[in-house]
C-alpha positions as CSV (number, residue, x, y, z in Angstrom):
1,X,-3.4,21.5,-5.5
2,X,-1.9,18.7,-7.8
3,X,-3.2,15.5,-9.0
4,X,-1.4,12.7,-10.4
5,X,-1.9,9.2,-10.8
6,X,0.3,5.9,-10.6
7,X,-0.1,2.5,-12.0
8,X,2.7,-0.4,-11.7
9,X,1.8,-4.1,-12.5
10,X,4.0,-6.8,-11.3
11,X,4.1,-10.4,-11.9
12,X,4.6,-13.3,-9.7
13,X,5.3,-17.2,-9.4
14,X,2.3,-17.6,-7.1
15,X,-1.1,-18.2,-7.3
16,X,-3.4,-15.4,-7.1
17,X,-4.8,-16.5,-3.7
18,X,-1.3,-16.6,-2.6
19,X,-0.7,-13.3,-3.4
20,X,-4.3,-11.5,-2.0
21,X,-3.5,-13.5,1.3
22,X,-0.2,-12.3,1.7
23,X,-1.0,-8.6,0.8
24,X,-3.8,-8.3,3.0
25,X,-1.7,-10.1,5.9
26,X,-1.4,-7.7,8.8
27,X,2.4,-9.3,9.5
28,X,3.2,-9.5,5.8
29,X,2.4,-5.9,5.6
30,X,3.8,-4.1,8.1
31,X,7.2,-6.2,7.0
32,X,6.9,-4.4,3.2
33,X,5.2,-1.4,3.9
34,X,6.9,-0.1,7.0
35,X,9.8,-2.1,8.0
36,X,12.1,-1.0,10.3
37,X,13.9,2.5,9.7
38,X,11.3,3.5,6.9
39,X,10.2,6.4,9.2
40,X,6.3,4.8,9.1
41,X,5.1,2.6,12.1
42,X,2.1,0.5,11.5
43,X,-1.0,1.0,14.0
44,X,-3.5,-1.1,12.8
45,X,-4.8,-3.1,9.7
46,X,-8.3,-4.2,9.7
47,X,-8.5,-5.8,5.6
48,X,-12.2,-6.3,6.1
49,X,-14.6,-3.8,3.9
50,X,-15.1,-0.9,6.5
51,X,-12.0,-1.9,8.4
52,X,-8.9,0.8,8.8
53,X,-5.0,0.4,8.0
54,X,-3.0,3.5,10.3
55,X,0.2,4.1,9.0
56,X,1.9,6.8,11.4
57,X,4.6,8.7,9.6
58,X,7.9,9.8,12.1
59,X,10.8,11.7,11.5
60,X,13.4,11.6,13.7
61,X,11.6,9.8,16.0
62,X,8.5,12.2,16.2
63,X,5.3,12.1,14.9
64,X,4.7,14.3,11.9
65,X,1.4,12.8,10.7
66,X,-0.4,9.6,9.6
67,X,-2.3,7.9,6.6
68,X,-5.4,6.7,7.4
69,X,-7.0,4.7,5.2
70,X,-10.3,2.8,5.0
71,X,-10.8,-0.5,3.0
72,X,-13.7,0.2,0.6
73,X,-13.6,-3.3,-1.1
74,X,-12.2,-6.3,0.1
75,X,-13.2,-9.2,-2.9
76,X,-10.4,-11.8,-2.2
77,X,-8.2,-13.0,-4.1
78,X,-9.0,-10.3,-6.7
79,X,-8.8,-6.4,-5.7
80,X,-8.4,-4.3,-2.9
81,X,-10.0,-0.9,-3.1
82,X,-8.7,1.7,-0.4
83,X,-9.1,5.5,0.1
84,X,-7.0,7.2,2.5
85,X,-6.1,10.6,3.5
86,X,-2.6,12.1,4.7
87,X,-3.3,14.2,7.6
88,X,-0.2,16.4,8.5
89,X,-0.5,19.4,11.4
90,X,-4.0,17.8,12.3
91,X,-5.1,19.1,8.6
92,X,-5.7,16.7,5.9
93,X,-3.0,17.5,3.4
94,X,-3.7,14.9,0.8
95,X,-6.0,12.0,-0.4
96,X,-5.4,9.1,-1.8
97,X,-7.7,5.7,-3.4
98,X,-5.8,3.0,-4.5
99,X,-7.0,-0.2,-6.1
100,X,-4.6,-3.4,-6.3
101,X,-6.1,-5.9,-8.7
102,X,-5.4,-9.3,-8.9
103,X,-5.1,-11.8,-11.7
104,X,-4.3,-15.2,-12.9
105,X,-1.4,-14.3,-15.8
106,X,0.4,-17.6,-16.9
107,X,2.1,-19.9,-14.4
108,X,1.2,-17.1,-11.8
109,X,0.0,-13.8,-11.1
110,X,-0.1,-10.3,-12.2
111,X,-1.1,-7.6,-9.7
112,X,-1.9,-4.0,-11.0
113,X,-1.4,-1.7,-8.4
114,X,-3.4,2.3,-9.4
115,X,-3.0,5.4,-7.4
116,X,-4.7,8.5,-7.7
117,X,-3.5,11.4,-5.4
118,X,-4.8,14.9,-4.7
119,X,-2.0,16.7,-2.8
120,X,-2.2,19.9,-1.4
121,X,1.3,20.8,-0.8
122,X,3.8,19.7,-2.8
123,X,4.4,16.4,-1.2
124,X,4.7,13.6,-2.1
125,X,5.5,13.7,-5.9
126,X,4.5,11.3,-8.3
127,X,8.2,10.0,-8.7
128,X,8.0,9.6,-4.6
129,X,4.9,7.5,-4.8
130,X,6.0,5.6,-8.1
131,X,9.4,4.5,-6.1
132,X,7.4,3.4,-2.6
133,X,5.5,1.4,-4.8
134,X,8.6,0.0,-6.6
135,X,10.2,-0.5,-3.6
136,X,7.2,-2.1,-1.7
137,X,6.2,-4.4,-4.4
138,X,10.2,-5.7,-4.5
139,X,10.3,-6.2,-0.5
140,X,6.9,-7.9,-0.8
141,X,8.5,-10.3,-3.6
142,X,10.6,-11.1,-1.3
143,X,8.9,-12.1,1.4
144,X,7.1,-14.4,-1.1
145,X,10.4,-16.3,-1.9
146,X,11.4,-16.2,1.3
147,X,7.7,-18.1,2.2
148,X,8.4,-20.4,-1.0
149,X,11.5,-21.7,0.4
């Protein structure tokens, strides 16, 4: 088993209330975090505490697993805390508790996103999980300039 953890913090031109509502948008979300040929397929995304995000996972057009992940804490507009589990050949293969925290930082915000994972194979790697952050975070910045405008 390995454990890693991974922390980015980005800043944005955008009120902190701006940016909770926006990452805890059910549309929003599936339009950063699975878009279109990413291989994941949004199932549902419930951002109350309690409330479940399922992130099916497809390769080639076949299910190979899912995330499922429960929201912990909802505290709008200033952190999300989430723990979900990868569950791969009906067996949990990893877990996973993220908290995205939110914060007035000059004219705008800065969100700092943590990860901790416990993975039983060797997937996914920390510089796998570093660059879907990377990558969601840039497409989610973009769908706040493209609101802006």
């Amino acid at each position: 088993m390995r454990h890693f953890t991974v922390h980015l913090t980005r800043d944005f031109l955008a009120p902190p209330e701006t940016i909770f509502a926006g990452w805890t948008n059910p549309d929003w979300r599936a339009r950063f975090e699975t878009p279109e040929g990413s291989g994941m397929r949004h199932e549902g995304y419930d951002t109350r505490a309690g409330g479940t995000e399922i992130v099916a996972i497809e390769h080639e057009g076949t299910r190979i697993g899912e995330m499922i992940d429960e929201i912990r804490v909802c505290d709008p507009p200033h952190r999300l805390l989430v723990q979900g589990r990868g569950v791969f050949g009906g067996a949990c293969r990893m877990t996973m508790q993220t908290l995205v925290e939110v914060e007035p930082h000059g004219d705008g915000t800065r969100m700092h996103c943590t990860s901790q994972i416990a993975a039983l194979d060797d997937q996914p790697t920390e510089s796998q999980v570093t660059e879907g952050w990377a990558t969601m975070l840039d497409r989610f910045e973009t769908l706040l300039n493209e609101d802006a405008t």
